[in-house]
N, C-alpha and C positions, 0 to 999 in steps of 0.2 A: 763106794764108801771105803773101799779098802785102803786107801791112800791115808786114810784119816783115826782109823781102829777100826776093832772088828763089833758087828752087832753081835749082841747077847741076847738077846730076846725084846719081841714087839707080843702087842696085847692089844686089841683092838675091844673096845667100850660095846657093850652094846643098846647104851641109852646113848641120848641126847643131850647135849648141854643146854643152857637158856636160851642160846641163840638159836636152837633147831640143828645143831651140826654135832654129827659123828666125830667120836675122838679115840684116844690110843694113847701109848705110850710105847717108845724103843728104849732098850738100852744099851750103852753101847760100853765096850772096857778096852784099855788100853789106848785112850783117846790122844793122839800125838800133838794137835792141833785142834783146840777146843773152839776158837773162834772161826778157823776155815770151815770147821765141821758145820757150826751153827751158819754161818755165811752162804755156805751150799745146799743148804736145807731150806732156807726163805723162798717164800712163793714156788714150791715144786711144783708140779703138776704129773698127775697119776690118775691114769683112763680117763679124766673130764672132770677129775675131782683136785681143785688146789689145796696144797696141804699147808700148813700153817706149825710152825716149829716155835718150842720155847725152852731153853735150859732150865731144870729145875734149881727155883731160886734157894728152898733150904735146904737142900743134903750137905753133907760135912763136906764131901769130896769137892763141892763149889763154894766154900769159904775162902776169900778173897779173890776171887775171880771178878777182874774187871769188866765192868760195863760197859756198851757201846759207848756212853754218855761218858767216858773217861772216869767217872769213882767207884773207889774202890767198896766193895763191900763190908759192914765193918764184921769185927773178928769178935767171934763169943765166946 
């Protein structure tokens, strides 16, 4: 991922979500390439487990950041 920024810290859940599956959070800073980063993070797969990736939708730092869907997000 170094291509992309550097990780800052992961934090692994130790409950469940609704759906029965283990979850986390990375962070990552210095991000050059926000939509390669998310692009190369869909469907990974790690020891037998697939991981499933989501940009957090409300931090500041992701106000107006485009959607795959082409719009934009509005600005508060």
């Amino acid at each position: 991922m170094g291509a992309y920024g550097e990780v800052e810290g992961a934090y692994i859940v130790r409950k469940w979500d609704k759906g029965g599956n283990k979850f986390g959070f990375m962070m990552f800073k210095n991000v050059r390439d926000r939509k390669g980063l998310e692009w190369n993070l869909r469907d990974l797969k790690m020891g037998g487990y697939k991981l499933i990736s989501n940009v957090v939708k409300f931090a500041l730092e992701n106000q107006g950041f485009v959607e795959q869907v082409g719009q934009k997000k509005p600005s508060i």
